[in-house]
C-alpha positions in Angstrom: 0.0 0.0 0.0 1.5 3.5 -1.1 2.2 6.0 1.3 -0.5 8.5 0.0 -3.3 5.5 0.3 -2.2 5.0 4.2 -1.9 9.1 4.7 -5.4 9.0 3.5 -6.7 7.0 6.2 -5.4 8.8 8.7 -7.1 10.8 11.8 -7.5 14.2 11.2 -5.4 15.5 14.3 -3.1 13.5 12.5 -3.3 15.8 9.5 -2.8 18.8 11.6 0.2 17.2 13.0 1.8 16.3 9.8 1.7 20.1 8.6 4.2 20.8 11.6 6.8 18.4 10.3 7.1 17.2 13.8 11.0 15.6 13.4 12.3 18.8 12.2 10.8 20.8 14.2 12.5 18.0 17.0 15.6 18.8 16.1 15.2 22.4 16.1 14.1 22.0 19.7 16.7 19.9 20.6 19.6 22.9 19.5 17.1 25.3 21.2 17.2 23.4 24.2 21.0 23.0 24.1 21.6 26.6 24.0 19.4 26.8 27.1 21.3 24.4 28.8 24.5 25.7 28.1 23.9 29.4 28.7 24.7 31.0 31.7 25.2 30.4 34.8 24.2 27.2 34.5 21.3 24.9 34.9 18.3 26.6 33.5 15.0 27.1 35.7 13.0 24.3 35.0 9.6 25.9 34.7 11.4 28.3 32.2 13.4 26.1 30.5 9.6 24.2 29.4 7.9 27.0 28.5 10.6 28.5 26.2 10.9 24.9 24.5 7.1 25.2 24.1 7.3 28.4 22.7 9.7 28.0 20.1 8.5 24.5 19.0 5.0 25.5 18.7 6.1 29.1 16.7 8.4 26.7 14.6 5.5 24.4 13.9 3.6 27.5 13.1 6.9 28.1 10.3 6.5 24.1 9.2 2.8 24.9 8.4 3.5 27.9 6.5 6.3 25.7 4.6 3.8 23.7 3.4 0.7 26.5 2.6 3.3 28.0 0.3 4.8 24.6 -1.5 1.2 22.8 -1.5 1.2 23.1 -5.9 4.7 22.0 -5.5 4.6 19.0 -3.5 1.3 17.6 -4.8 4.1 17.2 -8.1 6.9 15.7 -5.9 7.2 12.0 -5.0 8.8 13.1 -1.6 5.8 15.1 -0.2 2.7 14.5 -2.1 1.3 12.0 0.5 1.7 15.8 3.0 -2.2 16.7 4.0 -2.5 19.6 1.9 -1.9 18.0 -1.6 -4.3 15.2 -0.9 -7.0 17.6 0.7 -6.5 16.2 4.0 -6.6 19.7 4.9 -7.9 23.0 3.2 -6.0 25.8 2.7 -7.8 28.3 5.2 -7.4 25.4 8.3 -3.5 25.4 7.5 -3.3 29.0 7.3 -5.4 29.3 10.7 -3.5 26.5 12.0 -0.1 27.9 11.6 -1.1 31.3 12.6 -2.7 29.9 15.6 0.7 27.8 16.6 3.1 31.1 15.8 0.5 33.8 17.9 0.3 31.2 20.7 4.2 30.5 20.6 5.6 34.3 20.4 3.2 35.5 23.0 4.3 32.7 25.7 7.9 34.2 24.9 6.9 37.3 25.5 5.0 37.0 28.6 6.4 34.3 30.4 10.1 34.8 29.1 11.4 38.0 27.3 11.1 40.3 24.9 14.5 39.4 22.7 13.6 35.7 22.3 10.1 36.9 21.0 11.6 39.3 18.7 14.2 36.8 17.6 12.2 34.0 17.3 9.9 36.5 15.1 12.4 36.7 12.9 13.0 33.2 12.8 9.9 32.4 11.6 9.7 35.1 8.2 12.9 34.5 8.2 12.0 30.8 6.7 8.5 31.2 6.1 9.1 34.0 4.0 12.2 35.0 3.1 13.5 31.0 2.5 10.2 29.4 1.4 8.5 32.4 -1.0 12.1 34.2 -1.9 15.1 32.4 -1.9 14.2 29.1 -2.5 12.8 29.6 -6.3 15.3 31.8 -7.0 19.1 30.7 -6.4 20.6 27.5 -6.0 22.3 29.2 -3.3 19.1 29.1 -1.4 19.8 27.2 0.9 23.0 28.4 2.0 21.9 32.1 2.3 18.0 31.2 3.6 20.2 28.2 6.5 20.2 31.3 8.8 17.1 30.9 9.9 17.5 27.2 10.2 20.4 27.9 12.3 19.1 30.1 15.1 17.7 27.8 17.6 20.4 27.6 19.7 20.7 31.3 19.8 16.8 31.4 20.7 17.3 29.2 23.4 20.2 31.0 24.8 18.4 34.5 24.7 15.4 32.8 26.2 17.8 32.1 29.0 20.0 35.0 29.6 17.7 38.1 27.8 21.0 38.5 25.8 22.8 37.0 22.5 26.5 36.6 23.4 29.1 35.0 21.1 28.9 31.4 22.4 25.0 31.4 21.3 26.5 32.7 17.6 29.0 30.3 17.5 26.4 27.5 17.6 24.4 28.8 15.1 27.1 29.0 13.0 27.7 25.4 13.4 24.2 24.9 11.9 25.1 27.2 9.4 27.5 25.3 7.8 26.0 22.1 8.8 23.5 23.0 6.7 24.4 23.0 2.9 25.8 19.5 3.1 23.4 18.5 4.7 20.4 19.4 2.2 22.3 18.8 -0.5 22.6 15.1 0.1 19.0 14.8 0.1 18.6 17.1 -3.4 20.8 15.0 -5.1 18.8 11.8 -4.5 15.8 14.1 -5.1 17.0 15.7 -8.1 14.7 14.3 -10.7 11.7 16.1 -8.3 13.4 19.3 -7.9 14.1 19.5 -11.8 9.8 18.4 -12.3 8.7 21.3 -10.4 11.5 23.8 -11.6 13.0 24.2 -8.3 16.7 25.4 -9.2 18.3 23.4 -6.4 22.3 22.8 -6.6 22.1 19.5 -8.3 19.7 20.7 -11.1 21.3 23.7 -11.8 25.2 22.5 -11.7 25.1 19.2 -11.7 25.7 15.7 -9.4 29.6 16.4 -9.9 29.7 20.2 -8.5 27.1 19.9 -6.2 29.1 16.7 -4.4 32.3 18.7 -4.7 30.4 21.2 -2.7 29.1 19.0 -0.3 33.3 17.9 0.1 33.9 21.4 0.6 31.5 22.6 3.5 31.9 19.3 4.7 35.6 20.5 5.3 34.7 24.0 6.2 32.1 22.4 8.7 34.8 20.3 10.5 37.2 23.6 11.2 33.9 25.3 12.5 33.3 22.8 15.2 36.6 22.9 16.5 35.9 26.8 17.5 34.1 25.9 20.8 37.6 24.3 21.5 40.0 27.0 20.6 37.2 29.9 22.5 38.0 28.0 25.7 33.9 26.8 25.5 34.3 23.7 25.9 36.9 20.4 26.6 38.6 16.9 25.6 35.2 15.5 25.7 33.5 17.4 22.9 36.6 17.8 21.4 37.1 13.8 20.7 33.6 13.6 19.7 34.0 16.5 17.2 37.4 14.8 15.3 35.6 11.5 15.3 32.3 12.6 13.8 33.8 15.5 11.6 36.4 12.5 10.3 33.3 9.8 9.6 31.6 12.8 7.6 34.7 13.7 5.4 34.5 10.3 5.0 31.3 10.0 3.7 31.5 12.8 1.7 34.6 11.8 0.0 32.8 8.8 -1.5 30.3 10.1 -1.9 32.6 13.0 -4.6 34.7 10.2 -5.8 32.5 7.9 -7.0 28.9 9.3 -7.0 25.6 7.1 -6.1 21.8 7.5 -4.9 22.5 5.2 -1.7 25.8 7.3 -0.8 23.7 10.3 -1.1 20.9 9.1 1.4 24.0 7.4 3.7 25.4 10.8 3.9 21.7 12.5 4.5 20.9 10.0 7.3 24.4 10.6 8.9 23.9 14.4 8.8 20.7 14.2 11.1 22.7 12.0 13.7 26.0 13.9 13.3 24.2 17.3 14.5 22.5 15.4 17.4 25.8 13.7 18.8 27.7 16.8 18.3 25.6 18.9 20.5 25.0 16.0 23.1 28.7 16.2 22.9 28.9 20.1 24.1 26.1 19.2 26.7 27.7 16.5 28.1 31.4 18.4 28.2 29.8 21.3 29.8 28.3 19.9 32.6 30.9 16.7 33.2 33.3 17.2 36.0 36.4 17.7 34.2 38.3 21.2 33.6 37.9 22.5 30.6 40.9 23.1 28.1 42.4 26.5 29.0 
């Protein structure tokens, strides 16, 4: 049974659900909570530290939602989304649209009234930031999209860590810029064994536009650019040995992959590299966790 026949059959909360593209939206609340948990002075509040991950996951849902209002002609032509509830009518138009303004109102005013001002504002941004200026701007127009639009993507940790400390120091900035260049090679695995979708619906994503060769070249290269970025925590005096072991080995199993992956190019490569991606981000900031709060002095 296809995956649009089971979709069909599903409840309708279900539906509403599905518009929030509930694992992305995890892992977005996983780097927000990290930059919670790493801001200062230590362990957050713990009635805080819920409501801000409620706040940002349901304003990021309300982002998800919008995603998928925008791209509903588009994916009801890709074989990667047309089982999502809009393009099989699972939902109307005007329930997504109430839906996701619904989560985003809900979400920004719990950040405003129960935690402050600058996480509202910056998770405000947050959300046009890839609702709007990714989704309806950037991503028809460049195959640079998603390195330019992966700003927004990347700001969760920095949410978090406002939501925490009413300020946006460097540390916060230096984990988004992790997910910054986490990013591109990230994506791009998943375009590549996409490609043939992208190119039916005129998307002008990397591998369309330039090609299986330059995109994997490109994946090689912020792959490479990505490993020297996660050493920075290190070298700031952020964090220790602990994250520091777990960034060589990870950063040295993702060259890895995505050395193969430019030498001798395949579709299973491409999703091995995609899959590792997700895991990589989650290990490397358990890793930061997990040095910041072990007893061991940190690397002066």
């Amino acid at each position: 049974m296809n995956a649009v026949v089971l979709a069909a059959s599903r409840p309708r909360w279900r539906e509403f659900l599905a518009l929030t593209k509930p694992r992305v939206v995890a892992l977005m609340v996983f780097t927000a909570m990290i930059g919670m948990l790493l801001a200062p002075p230590g362990a957050p509040d713990p009635a805080l530290f819920l409501v801000a991950s409620l706040g940002i996951a349901l304003v990021a849902g309300g982002a998800a939602a919008c995603n998928c209002l925008a791209e509903r002609g588009i994916d009801a032509r890709m074989a990667r989304t047309r089982a999502r509830p809009l393009p099989r009518g699972g939902v109307t138009p005007t329930e997504t649209a109430l839906f996701a303004a619904a989560l985003a109102a809900s979400g920004l005013g719990l950040l405003w009234w129960l935690v402050n001002p600058l996480a509202m504002v910056l998770t405000a941004l947050t959300f046009f930031g890839y609702s709007v200026v990714y989704t309806r701007w950037l991503k028809p127009a460049t195959p640079q999209n998603i390195v330019i639009g992966g700003a927004a993507g990347a700001m969760p940790p920095a949410l978090g860590w406002a939501a925490m400390t009413g300020s946006l120091d460097a540390e916060a900035l230096l984990l988004v810029l992790i997910i910054f260049a986490w990013t591109p090679p990230h994506f791009w695995a998943l375009a590549l064994y996409r490609r043939e979708d992208y190119a039916r619906v005129g998307l002008p994503m990397l591998p369309v536009t330039h090609g299986e060769a330059y995109t994997c070249l490109s994946i090689l290269f912020y792959t490479a650019i990505l490993a020297a970025v996660t050493l920075l925590p290190v070298a700031v005096g952020m964090s220790g040995w602990i994250y520091l072991v777990a960034a060589v080995a990870l950063d040295a199993i993702y060259l890895a992959l995505a050395w193969r992956l430019y030498r001798r190019y395949a579709d299973q490569f491409a999703r091995r590299a995609f899959a590792w991606s997700i895991l990589y981000l989650g290990v490397l900031f358990a890793a930061l966790l997990i040095d910041h709060y072990w007893p061991l002095p940190v690397m002066p």
